[in-house]
C-alpha positions in Angstrom: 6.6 -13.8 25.5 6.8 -15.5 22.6 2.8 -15.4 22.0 2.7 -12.0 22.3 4.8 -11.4 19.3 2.6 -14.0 17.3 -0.4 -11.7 18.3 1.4 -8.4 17.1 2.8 -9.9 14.4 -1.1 -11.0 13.4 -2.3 -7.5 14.5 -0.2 -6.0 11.8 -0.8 -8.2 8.7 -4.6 -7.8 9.3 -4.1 -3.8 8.6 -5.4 -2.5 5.6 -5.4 0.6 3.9 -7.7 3.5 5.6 -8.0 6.6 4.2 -7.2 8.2 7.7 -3.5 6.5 7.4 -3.0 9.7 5.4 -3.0 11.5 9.0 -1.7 9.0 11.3 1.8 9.0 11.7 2.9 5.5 12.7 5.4 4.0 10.5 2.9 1.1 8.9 0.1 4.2 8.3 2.4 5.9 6.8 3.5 2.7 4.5 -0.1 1.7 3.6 -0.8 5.5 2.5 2.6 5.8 0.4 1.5 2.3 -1.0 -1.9 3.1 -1.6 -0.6 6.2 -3.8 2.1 4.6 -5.8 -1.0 1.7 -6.9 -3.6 4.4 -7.6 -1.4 6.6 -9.6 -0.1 3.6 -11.6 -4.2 2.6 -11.6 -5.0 5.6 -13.1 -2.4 6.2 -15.6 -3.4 3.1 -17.1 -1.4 1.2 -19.6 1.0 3.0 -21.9 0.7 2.0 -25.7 3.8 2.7 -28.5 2.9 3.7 -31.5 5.4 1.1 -33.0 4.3 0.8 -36.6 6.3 -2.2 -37.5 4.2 -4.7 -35.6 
Protein backbone atom coordinates (compact mmCIF):
# COMPACT_ATOMS: atom_id res chain seq x y z
CA UNK A 1 0.00 0.00 0.00
CA UNK A 2 2.54 2.01 0.90
CA UNK A 3 4.08 2.00 -2.84
CA UNK A 4 1.21 3.03 -4.28
CA UNK A 5 1.15 6.31 -2.47
CA UNK A 6 4.94 6.85 -3.49
CA UNK A 7 3.71 6.38 -7.14
CA UNK A 8 0.71 8.93 -6.75
CA UNK A 9 2.56 11.08 -4.88
CA UNK A 10 5.29 11.03 -8.03
CA UNK A 11 2.37 11.15 -10.45
CA UNK A 12 1.39 14.47 -9.09
CA UNK A 13 4.76 16.38 -8.67
CA UNK A 14 5.52 15.47 -12.36
CA UNK A 15 2.24 17.75 -13.47
CA UNK A 16 2.89 20.74 -15.08
CA UNK A 17 0.89 23.48 -16.20
CA UNK A 18 -1.33 22.75 -19.47
CA UNK A 19 -3.33 25.13 -20.97
CA UNK A 20 -6.39 22.66 -20.91
CA UNK A 21 -6.11 22.84 -16.82
CA UNK A 22 -8.25 25.92 -17.54
CA UNK A 23 -11.18 23.27 -18.26
CA UNK A 24 -10.47 20.46 -16.25
CA UNK A 25 -11.94 20.54 -12.94
CA UNK A 26 -9.75 18.46 -10.66
CA UNK A 27 -8.50 20.21 -7.73
CA UNK A 28 -4.50 20.26 -8.84
CA UNK A 29 -5.90 21.64 -12.62
CA UNK A 30 -7.57 23.93 -11.12
CA UNK A 31 -4.29 25.04 -8.79
CA UNK A 32 -1.77 24.97 -11.77
CA UNK A 33 -4.26 27.31 -13.84
CA UNK A 34 -4.90 29.77 -10.77
CA UNK A 35 -1.03 29.64 -10.44
CA UNK A 36 -0.25 29.98 -13.84
CA UNK A 37 -2.46 33.31 -13.80
CA UNK A 38 -1.24 34.93 -10.64
CA UNK A 39 2.70 34.40 -12.37
CA UNK A 40 1.63 35.71 -15.77
CA UNK A 41 -0.10 38.73 -14.56
CA UNK A 42 2.70 39.55 -12.23
CA UNK A 43 5.06 38.60 -15.60
CA UNK A 44 3.47 41.02 -17.47
CA UNK A 45 3.04 43.90 -15.23
CA UNK A 46 6.55 43.97 -14.89
CA UNK A 47 8.45 45.78 -12.28
CA UNK A 48 6.94 48.95 -10.69
CA UNK A 49 9.49 52.01 -10.51
CA UNK A 50 8.88 55.21 -7.93
CA UNK A 51 9.59 58.19 -9.01
CA UNK A 52 11.47 58.99 -5.66
CA UNK A 53 13.57 62.03 -6.55
CA UNK A 54 15.72 61.93 -3.48
CA UNK A 55 17.77 58.97 -4.51
Amino acid sequence: MKDNKSEDSSKLANRHYSPDDYNKNDQVSSGLATTHEQVNDSYVEGEIESNDTNK
